[in-house]
C-alpha positions, 0 to 999 in steps of 0.5 A: 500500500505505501508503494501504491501510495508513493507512486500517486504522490510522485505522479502529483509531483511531476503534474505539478512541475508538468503544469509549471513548465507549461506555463513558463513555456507559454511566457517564453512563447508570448516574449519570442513572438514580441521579440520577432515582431520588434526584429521585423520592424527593425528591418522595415526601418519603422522604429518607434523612436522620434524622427527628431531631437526633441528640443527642451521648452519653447527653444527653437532649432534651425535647421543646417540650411537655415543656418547657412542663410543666415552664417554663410560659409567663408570656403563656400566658392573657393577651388581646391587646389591639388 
């Protein structure tokens, strides 16, 4: 009878474990899937971070062509000599 009863206690274990595997089985499952959709979107280029820097306050940023109307450069127009 104690053989009978150690085997259905040992049988309860391993479900138990079994149950457990399962489940982290299914988390891992869920993190692949997030991961291969982020891989693919970073091989489609559509990262969700901003296209720009983001500028603190009310600050203005000119861009670099704007900066060149307004500062022109010194070497623009001089040849290269070799």
């Amino acid at each position: 009878m104690t053989d009978l009863a150690a085997l259905a206690r040992r049988v309860e274990e391993l479900e138990k474990q079994q149950a457990e595997t399962v489940e982290e089985r299914d988390q891992y499952k869920a993190l692949y899937q997030e991961m291969l959709q982020r891989c693919a979107k970073l091989e489609r280029g559509i990262v969700s971070q901003p296209k720009s820097e983001r500028v603190a306050g009310g600050e203005t940023v000119m861009s670099e062509a704007m900066l060149e109307l307004r500062v022109p450069d010194p070497h623009r127009g001089l040849r290269r000599h070799r």
